[in-house]
C-alpha positions as CSV (number, residue, x, y, z in Angstrom):
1,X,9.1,-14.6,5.2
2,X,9.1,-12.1,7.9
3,X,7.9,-8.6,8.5
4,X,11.4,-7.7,8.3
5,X,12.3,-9.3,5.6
6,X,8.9,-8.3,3.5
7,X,10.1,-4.7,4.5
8,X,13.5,-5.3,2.3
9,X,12.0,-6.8,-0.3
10,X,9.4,-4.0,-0.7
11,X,12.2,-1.5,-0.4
12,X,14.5,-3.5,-3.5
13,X,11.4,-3.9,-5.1
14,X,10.1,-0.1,-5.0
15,X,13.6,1.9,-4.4
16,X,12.5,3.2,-1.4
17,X,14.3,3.7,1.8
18,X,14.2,0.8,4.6
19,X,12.6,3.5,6.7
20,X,9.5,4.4,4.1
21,X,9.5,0.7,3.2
22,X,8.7,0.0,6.9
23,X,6.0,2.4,7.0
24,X,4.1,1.5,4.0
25,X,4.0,-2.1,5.1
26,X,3.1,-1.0,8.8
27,X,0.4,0.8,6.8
28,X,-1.0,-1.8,5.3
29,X,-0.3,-4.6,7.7
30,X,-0.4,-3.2,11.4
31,X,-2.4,-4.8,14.3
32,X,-1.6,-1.4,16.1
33,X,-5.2,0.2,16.3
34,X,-5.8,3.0,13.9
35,X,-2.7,2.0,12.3
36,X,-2.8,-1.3,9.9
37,X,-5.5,-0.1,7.3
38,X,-6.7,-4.2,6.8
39,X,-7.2,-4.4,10.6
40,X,-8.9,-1.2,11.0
41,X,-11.3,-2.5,8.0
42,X,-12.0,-5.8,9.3
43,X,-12.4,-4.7,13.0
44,X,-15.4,-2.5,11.5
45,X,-16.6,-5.2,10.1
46,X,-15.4,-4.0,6.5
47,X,-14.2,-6.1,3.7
48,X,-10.8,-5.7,2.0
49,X,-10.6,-7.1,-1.1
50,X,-7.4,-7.3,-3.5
51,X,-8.4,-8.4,-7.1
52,X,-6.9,-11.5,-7.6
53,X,-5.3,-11.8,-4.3
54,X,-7.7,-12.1,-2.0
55,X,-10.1,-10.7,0.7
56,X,-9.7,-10.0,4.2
57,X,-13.3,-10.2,6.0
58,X,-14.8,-10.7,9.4
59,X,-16.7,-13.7,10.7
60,X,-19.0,-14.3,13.4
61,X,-19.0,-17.8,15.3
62,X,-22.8,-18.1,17.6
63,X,-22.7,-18.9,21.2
64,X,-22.5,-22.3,21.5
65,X,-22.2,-25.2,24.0
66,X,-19.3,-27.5,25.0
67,X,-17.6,-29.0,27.5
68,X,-14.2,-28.5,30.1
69,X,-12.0,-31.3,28.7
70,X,-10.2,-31.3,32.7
71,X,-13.8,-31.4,34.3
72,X,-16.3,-32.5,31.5
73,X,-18.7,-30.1,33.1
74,X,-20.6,-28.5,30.3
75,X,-19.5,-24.8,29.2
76,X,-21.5,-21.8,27.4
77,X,-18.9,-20.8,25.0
78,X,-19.7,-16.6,23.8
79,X,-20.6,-15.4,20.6
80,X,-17.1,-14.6,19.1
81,X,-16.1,-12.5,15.8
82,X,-12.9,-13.4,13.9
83,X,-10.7,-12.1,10.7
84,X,-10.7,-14.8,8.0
85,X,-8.6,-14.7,4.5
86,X,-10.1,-15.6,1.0
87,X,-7.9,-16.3,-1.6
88,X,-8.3,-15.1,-5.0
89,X,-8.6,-17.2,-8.0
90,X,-5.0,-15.8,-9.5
91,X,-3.5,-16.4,-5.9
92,X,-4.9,-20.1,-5.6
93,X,-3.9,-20.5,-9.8
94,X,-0.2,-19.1,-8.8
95,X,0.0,-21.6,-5.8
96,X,-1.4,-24.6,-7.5
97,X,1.2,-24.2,-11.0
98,X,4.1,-24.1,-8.9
């Protein structure tokens, strides 16, 4: 499934309008900064967390060493942070009983 098609769904689903369906979804899901309320949340280092669904959090990797696979000459590679998804014990029950 597709934004797009996650948009239609939302709108059959809700009886709203294509164009409000849109929005709420671009609300909730939007990379767009100070748009998408999860990314705004993780990028501050927030969690999200949907009972039963999951929870949207932020991870750190530490700097770390390793090597140019073209070269083999050994790299520093930074610190990074990254957005990681938990799924909740209802999602994982749901997906498992299919």
């Amino acid at each position: 499934m597709n934004k797009t098609e996650m948009t239609e769904k939302v709108a059959k689903k809700t009886g709203l309008t294509m164009k409000d369906a849109r929005s709420a979804v671009d609300a909730i899901f939007s990379t767009a900064p100070k748009e998408g309320i999860i990314a705004t949340e993780v990028a501050a280092g927030r969690r999200v967390q949907v009972t039963g669904f999951g929870t949207f959090v932020q991870r750190k990797r530490k700097k770390r060493l390793g090597r140019n696979p073209q070269t083999g000459e050994t790299i520093t590679i930074q610190a990074t942070k990254f957005p990681a998804f938990v799924a909740g014990k209802s999602l994982k029950g749901r997906v498992a009983n299919k």
